[in-house]
VOGU-3710 file (C-alpha; in Angstrom, 3 decimals, decimal comma):
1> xxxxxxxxxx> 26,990/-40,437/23,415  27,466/-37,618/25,392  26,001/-33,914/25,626  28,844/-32,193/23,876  28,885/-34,792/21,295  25,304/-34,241/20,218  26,037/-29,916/20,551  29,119/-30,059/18,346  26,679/-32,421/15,382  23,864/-30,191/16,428
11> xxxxxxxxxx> 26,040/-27,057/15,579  27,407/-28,723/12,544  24,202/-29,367/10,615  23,050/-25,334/11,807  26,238/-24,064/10,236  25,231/-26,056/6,918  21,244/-24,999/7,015  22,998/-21,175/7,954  25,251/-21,062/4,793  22,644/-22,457/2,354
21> xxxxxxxxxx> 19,947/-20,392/3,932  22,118/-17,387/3,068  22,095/-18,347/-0,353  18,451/-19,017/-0,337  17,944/-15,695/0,645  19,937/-14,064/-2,002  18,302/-16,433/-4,823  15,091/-15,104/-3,196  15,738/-11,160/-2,983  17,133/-11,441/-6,334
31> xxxxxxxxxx> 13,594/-13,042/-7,921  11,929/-10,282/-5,653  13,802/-7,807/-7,648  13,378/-8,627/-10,857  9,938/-9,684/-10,542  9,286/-6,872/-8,514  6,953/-9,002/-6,650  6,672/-6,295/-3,951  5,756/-3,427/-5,702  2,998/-5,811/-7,963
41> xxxxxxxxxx> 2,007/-6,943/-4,835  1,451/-3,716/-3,353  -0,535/-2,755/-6,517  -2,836/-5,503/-6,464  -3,566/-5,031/-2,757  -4,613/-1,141/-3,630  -7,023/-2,278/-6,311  -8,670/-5,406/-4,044  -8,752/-1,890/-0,804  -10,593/0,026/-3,170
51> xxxxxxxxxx> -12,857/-2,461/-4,774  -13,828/-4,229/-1,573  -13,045/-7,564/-2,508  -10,896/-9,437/-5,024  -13,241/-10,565/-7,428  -13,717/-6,983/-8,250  -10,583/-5,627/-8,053  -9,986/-6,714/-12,321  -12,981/-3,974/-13,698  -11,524/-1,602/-15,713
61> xxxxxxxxxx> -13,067/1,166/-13,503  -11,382/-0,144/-10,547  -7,815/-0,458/-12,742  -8,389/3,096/-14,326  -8,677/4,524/-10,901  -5,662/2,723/-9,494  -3,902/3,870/-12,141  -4,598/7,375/-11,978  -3,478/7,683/-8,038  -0,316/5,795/-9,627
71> xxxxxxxxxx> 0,227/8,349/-11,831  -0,628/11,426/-8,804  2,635/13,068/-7,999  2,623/12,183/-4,574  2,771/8,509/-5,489  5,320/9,091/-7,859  7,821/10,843/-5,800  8,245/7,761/-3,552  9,500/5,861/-6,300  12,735/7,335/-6,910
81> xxxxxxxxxx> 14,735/6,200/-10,015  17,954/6,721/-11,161  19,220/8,573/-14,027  21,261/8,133/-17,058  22,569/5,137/-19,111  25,179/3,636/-16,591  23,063/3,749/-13,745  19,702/2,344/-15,416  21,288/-0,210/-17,094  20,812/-2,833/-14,586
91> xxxxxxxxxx> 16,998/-1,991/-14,162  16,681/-2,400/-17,947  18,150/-5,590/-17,536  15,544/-6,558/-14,648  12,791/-4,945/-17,149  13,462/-6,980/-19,852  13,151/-10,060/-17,234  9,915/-9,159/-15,808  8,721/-8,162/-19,351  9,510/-12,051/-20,505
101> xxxxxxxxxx> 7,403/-13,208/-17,258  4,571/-10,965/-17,219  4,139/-12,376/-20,796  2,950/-15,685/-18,949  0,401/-14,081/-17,393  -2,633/-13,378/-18,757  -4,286/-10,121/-18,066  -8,273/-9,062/-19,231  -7,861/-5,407/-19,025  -7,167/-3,103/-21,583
111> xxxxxxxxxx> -6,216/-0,524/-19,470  -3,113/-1,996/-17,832  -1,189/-1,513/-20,865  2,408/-3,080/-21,315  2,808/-2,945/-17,131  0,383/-3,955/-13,916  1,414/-0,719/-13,365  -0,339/1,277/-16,201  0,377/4,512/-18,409  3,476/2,379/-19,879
121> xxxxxxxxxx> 5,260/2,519/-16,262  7,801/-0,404/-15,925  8,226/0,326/-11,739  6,152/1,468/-8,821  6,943/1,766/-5,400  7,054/-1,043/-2,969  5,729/0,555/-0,385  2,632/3,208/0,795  2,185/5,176/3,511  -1,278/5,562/5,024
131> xxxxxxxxxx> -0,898/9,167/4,820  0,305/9,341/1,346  -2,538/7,119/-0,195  -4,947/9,238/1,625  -3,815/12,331/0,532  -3,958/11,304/-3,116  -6,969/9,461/-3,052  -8,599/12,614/-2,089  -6,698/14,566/-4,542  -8,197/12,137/-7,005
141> xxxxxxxxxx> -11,539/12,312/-5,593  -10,990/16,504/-6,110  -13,141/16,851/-2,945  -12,391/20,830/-2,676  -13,518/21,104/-6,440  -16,959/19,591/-5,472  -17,009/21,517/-2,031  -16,675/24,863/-3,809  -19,276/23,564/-6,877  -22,138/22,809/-4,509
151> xxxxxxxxxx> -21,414/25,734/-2,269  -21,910/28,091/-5,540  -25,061/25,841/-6,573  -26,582/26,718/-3,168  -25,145/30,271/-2,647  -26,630/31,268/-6,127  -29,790/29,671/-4,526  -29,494/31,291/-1,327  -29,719/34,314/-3,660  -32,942/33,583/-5,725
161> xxxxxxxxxx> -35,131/32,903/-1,932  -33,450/35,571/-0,642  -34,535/37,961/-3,552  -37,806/36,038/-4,322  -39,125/37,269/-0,762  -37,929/40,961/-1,397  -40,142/40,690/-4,440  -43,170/39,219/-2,550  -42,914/42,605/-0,424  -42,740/44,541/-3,412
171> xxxxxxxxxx> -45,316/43,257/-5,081  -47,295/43,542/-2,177  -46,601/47,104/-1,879  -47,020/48,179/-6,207  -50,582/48,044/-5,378  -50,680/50,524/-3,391  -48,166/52,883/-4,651  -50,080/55,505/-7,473  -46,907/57,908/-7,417  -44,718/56,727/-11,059
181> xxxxxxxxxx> -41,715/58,283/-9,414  -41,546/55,778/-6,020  -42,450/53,162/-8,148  -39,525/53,862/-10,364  -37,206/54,530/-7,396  -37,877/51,676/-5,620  -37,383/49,357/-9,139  -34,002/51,204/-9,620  -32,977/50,523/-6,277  -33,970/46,684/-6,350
191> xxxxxxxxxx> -32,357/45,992/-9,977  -29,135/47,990/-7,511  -29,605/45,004/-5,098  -30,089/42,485/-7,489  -26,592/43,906/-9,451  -24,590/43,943/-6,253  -25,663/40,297/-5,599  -24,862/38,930/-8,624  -21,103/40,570/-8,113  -20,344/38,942/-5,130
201> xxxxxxxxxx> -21,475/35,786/-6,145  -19,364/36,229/-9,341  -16,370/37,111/-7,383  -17,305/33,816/-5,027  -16,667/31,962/-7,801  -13,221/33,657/-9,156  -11,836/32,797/-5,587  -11,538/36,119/-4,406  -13,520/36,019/-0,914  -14,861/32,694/0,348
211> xxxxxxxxxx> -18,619/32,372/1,737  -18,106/34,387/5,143  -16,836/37,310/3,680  -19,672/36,321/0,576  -22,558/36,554/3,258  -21,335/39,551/5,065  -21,074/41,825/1,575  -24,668/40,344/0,734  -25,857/41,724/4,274  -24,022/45,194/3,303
221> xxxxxxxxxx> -25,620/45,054/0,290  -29,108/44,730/2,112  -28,256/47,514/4,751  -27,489/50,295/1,869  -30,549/49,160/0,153  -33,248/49,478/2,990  -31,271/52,769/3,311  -32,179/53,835/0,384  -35,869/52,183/0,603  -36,447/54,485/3,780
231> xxxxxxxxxx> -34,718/57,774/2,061  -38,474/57,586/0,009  -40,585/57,951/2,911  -40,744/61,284/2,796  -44,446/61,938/2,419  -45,319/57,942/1,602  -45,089/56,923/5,729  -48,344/55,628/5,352  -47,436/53,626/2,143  -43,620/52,379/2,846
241> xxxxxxxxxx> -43,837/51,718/6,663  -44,916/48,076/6,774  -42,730/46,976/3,643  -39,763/48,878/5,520  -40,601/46,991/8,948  -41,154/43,533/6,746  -37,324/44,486/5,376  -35,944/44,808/8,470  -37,441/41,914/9,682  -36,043/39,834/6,531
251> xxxxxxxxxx> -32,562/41,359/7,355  -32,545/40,321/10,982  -34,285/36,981/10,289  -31,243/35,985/7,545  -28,126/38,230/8,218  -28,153/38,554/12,038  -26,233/35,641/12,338  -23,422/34,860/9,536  -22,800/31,568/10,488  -26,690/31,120/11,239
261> xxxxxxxxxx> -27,419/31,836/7,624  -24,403/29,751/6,323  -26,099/26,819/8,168  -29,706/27,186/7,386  -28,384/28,058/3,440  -26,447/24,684/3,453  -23,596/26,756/2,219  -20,724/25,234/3,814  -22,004/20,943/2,772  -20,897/18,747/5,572
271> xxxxxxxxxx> -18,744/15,475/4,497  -21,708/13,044/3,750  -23,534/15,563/1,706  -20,077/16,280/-0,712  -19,580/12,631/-0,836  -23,599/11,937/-2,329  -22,419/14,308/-4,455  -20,252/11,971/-6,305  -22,764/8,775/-5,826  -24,830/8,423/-9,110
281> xxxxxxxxxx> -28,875/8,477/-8,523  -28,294/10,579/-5,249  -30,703/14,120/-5,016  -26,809/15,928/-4,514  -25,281/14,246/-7,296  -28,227/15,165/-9,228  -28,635/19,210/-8,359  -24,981/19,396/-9,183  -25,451/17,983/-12,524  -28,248/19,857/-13,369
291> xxxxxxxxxx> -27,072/23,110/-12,175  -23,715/22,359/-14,404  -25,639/24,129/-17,234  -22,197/24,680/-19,724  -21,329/20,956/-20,883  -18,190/22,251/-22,301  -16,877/23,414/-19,264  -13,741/22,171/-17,468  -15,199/21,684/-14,317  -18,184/19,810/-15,831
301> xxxxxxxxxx> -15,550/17,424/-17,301  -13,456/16,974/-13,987  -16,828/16,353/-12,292  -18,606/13,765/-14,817  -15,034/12,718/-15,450  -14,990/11,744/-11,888  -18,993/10,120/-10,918  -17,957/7,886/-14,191  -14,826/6,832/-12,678  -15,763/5,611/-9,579
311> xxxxxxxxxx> -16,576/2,159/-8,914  -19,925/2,136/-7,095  -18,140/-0,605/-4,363  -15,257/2,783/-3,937  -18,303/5,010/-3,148  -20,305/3,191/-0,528  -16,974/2,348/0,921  -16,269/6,120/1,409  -20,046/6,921/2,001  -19,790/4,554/5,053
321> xxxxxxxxxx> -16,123/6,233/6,119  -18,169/9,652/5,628  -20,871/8,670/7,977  -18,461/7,539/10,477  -16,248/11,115/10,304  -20,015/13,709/10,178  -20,377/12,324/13,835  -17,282/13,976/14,898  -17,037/17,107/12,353  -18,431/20,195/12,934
331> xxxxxxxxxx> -17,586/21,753/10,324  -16,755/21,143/6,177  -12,968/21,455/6,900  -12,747/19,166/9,991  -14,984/16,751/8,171  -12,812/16,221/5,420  -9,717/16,320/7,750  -11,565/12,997/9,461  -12,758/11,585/6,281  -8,779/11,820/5,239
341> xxxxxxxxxx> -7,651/10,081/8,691  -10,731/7,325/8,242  -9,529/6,556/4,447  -5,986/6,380/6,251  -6,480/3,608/8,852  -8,728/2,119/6,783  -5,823/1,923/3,877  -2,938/0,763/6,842  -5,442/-2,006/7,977  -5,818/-3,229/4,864
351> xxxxxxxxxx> -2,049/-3,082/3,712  -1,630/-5,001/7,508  -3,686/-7,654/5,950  -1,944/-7,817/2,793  1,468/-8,145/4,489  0,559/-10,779/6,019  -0,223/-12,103/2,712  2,788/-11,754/1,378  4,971/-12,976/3,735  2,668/-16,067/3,591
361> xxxxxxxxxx> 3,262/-16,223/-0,167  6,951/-15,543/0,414  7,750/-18,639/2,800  5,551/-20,520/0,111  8,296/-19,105/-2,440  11,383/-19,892/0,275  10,171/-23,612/0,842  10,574/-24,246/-3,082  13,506/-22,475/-3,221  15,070/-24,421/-0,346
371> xxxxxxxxxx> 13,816/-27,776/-1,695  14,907/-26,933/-5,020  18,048/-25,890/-3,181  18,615/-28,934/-0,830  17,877/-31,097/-4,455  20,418/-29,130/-6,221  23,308/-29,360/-3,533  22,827/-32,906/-2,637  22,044/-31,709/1,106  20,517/-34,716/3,188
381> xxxxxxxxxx> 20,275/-34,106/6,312  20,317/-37,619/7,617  23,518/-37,929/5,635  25,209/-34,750/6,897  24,226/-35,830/10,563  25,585/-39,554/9,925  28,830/-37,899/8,187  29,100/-35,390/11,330  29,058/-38,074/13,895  31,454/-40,178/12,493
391> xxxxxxxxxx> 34,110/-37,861/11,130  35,766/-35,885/14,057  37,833/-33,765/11,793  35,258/-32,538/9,713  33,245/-31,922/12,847  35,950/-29,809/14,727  36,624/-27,897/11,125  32,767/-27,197/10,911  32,784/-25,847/14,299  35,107/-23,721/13,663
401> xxxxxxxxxx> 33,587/-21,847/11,217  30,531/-21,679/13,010  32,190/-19,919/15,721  33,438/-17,711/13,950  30,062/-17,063/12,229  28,457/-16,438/15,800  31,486/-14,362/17,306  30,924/-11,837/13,867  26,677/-11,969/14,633  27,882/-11,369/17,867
411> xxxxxxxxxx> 29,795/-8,158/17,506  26,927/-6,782/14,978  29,029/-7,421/11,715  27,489/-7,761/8,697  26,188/-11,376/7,851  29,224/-13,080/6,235  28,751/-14,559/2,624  28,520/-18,272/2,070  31,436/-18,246/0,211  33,483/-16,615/3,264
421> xxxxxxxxxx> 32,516/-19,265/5,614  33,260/-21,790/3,215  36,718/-21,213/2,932  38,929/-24,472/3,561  35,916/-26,727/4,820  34,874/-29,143/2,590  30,779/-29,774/3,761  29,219/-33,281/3,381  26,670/-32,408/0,473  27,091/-31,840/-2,907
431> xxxxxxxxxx> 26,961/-34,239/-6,384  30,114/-35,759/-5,813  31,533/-39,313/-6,221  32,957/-40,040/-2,811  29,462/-37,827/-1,437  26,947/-40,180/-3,583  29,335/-43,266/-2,382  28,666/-42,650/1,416  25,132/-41,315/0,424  23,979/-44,876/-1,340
441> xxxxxxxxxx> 26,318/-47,096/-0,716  27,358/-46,888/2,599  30,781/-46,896/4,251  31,300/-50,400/3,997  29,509/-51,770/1,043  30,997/-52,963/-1,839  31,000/-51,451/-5,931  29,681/-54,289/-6,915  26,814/-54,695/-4,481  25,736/-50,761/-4,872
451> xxxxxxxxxx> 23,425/-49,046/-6,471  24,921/-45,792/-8,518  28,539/-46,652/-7,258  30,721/-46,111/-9,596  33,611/-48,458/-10,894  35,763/-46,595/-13,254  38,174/-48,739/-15,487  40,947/-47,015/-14,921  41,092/-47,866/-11,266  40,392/-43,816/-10,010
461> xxxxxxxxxx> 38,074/-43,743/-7,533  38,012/-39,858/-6,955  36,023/-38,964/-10,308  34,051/-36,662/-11,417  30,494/-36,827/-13,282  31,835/-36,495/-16,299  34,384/-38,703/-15,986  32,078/-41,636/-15,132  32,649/-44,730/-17,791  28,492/-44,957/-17,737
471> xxxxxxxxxx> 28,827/-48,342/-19,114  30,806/-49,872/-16,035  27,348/-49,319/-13,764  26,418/-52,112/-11,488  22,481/-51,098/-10,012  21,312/-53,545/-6,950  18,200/-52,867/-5,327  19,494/-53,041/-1,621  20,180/-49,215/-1,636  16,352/-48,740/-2,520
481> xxxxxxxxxx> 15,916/-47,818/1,406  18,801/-45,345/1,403  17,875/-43,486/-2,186  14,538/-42,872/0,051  16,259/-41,645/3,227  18,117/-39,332/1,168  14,836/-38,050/-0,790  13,301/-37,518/2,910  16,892/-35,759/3,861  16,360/-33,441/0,754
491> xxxxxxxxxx> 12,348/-32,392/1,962  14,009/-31,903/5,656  16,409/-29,563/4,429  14,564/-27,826/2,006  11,875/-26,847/4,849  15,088/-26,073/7,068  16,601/-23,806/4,502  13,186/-21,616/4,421  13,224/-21,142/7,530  16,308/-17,934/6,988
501> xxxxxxxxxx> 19,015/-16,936/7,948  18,009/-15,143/11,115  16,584/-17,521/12,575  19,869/-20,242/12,171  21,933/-17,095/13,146  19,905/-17,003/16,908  19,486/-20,632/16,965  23,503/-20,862/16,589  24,360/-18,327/19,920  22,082/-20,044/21,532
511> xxxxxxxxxx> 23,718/-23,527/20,852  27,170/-21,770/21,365  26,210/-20,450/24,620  24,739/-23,873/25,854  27,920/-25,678/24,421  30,516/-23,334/26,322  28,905/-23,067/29,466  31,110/-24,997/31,827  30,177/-26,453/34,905  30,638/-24,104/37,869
521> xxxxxxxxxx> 33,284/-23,668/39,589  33,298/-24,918/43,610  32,070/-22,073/45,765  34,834/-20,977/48,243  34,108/-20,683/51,588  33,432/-16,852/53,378  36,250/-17,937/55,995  38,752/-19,663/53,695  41,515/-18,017/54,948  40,844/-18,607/58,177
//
């Protein structure tokens, strides 16, 4: 037994594991699809992220949330699905399929609906970007909503201090005013101040300035009303001069600085403060509920909507993430930006994970499917190799093909179809008479001393099943060895078949390349023609 001998049997049985690993694959892409084993996948891998841990991933809170980012346009503009009768059919077909199956499976939550995908939604998509889950998730979490909510809370009590320590002054200074006019004018002009402030705050809220320009009118505000405060000291010097100077003071000490004031006012919340704001229990959480005085109102809803809605395992996941990003931030905008890129990697770590989880899963599915395949086919390997080494036709006819399988790899074709390499080869596997003959019998044994060999009446020896006269069976038990060998063939070429097509494909060139390399040629010499 030489080294070319053992290539051309070695290259045999990889042609045979390459064709059925083909159709492995196929059986196998097609159960992905109808299953949709991805996309389900996918979707239980979100809910497990977002709960923090399998066990639980199945609360309805958890499955309510999922659901909602499922149903966020951003999600469902990745899964893209086609239109009209003709061109749905086939997914129907594939729904009705995974409809049967998901029957089998029992599901506790009320709030999946019909679908593991929710809100009556037969499809999702098989695949989420990092960016795209973060961007919904805070879309979901309507971040900007509660930035602008607890910004108004505190700008309307930036407001009250502000105009509480006017007052003080004021009241300070009625005590010594005994002229009914000042003390009228100086009334009118603080109900003025009081007026404008309420306006701006008002506008605040309709969106038509944010808090810069918000602080900046207040300070205007303040200017024209000192103004007006020192326009009475005509003849009251004596009276107005230290409440004036105490103004002043109050105006430099607040409105000197913009962003100063902004800061000390806690008008512009950094990322850990807007994210207590959606943890029940929290002081945050709890001066934005109280300050949401109309219960009727829309954003009361979206807010209490929202603090119901999250799982508390979803909170202190983000509450640590928040942490991590108000190290970096320096201000509201940049921390949300990092809070966005934390939930991000956070998400494509996870999904890493998971993918490893499912291509674990998946070679779990491929090894049935190649047993059940190898079972199916008849496909022993220790038969195939016995057959290959014997039969020198078949072997040069195999060989064939599988050259011209590796010349198409080689030139980057398309993988050929089973059923185009099989053309006019006839493979050693399969349920046949003559197959199950050499299989059990042997070459040289008998139909009378064989277990499952068939003698047909009629003198035919080339039969098929159903042509078998069942009654003519003569069982020994000397075969007993060989029906095992051929059980151990099937579990060798199941695992072989699960192994892909890919990987048979490189193992092939490299066989090929091994098998044609020739010995090298005798080196000439530098002064041969001399």
């Amino acid at each position: 037994m030489n080294l070319p001998f053992i290539l051309d049997v070695a290259l045999g049985l990889i042609f045979i594991y390459l064709i059925l690993s083909l159709l492995a694959s196929e059986i196998q892409e097609l159960i992905t699809t109808v299953l949709q084993w991805r996309a389900e996948h996918l979707r239980r891998s979100v809910e497990i992220f977002l709960a923090g841990d399998a066990q639980n991933s199945e609360k309805p809170e958890v499955i309510q949330l999922v659901n909602r980012i499922y149903g966020n346009p951003l999600i469902q503009s990745i899964n893209q699905e086609a239109k009209g009768l003709l061109a749905t059919l086939p997914r129907r077909v594939t729904w009705v399929f995974a409809s049967f199956f998901s029957l089998l499976r029992k599901s506790n939550s009320r709030f999946r609906k019909e679908t593991v995908f929710g809100d009556q939604k037969r499809s999702a998509p098989s695949y989420i970007g990092g960016d795209n889950f973060a961007n919904t998730f805070m879309d979901t979490l309507q971040l900007p909503t509660l930035v602008k909510k607890i910004t108004e809370i505190r700008l309307e009590k930036f407001k009250k201090e502000h105009l509480g320590e006017i007052i003080q002054i004021l009241i300070t200074l009625d005590s010594s005013i005994n002229n009914q006019e000042l003390s009228s004018n100086i009334a009118t002009d603080y109900k003025q101040l009081e007026l404008e402030y309420n306006r701006i705050i008002n506008e605040f809220k309709k969106d038509k300035y944010d808090i810069y320009m918000s602080i900046n009118r207040m300070r205007d505000s303040l200017d024209k009303y000192i103004y007006r405060f020192e326009s009475n000291m005509e003849n009251h010097e004596d009276i107005l001069d230290k409440p004036l100077r105490e103004l002043k003071f109050l105006r430099k000490d607040i409105f000197e600085d913009p962003e100063k004031a902004i800061v000390l006012g806690g008008l512009k919340p950094n990322i850990n403060e807007i994210v207590k704001s959606i943890k029940k229990g929290s002081d945050i959480h709890d001066e934005v509920i109280a300050n949401l005085q109309d219960k009727d109102s829309e954003t009361y809803k979206k807010v209490k909507e929202l603090i119901d809605l999250l799982p508390d395992s979803v909170v202190n996941s983000i509450e640590t993430m928040a942490k991590r990003a108000q190290m970096r931030a320096k201000t509201t905008e940049e921390g949300i930006n990092l809070l966005r890129k934390e939930i991000e990697n956070s998400f494509d770590s996870s999904m890493e994970r998971a993918g490893g989880v499912y291509k674990r899963n998946a070679k779990g599915v491929a090894i049935l499917i190649g047993i059940t395949l190898a079972i199916a086919t008849n496909t022993d390997t220790f038969h195939i190799v016995d057959r290959l080494s014997k039969d020198s036709l078949l072997r040069e006819i195999i060989i064939k093909k599988a050259v011209e399988a590796e010349s198409s790899n080689a030139l980057g074709m398309n993988q050929p179809y089973s059923n185009e390499l099989l053309k006019d080869v006839e493979l050693p596997i399969g349920w046949t008479i003559p197959n199950l003959t050499q299989q059990i019998c042997g070459d040289d044994v008998s139909p009378e001393n064989a277990m499952f060999c068939v003698r047909v009446t009629n003198g035919q020896s080339n039969v098929s099943v159903r042509e078998i006269d069942w009654k003519n069976f003569q069982v020994s038990k000397s075969p007993i060895f060989r029906i095992l060998i051929m059980i151990g063939g099937w579990f060798i070429s199941g695992i072989a078949i699960a192994m892909g097509a890919p990987f048979w494909f490189d193992l092939l060139s490299k066989v090929m390349n091994v098998r044609n390399a020739g010995k090298k040629g005798k080196q000439s010499s530098k002064n041969q023609d001399e």
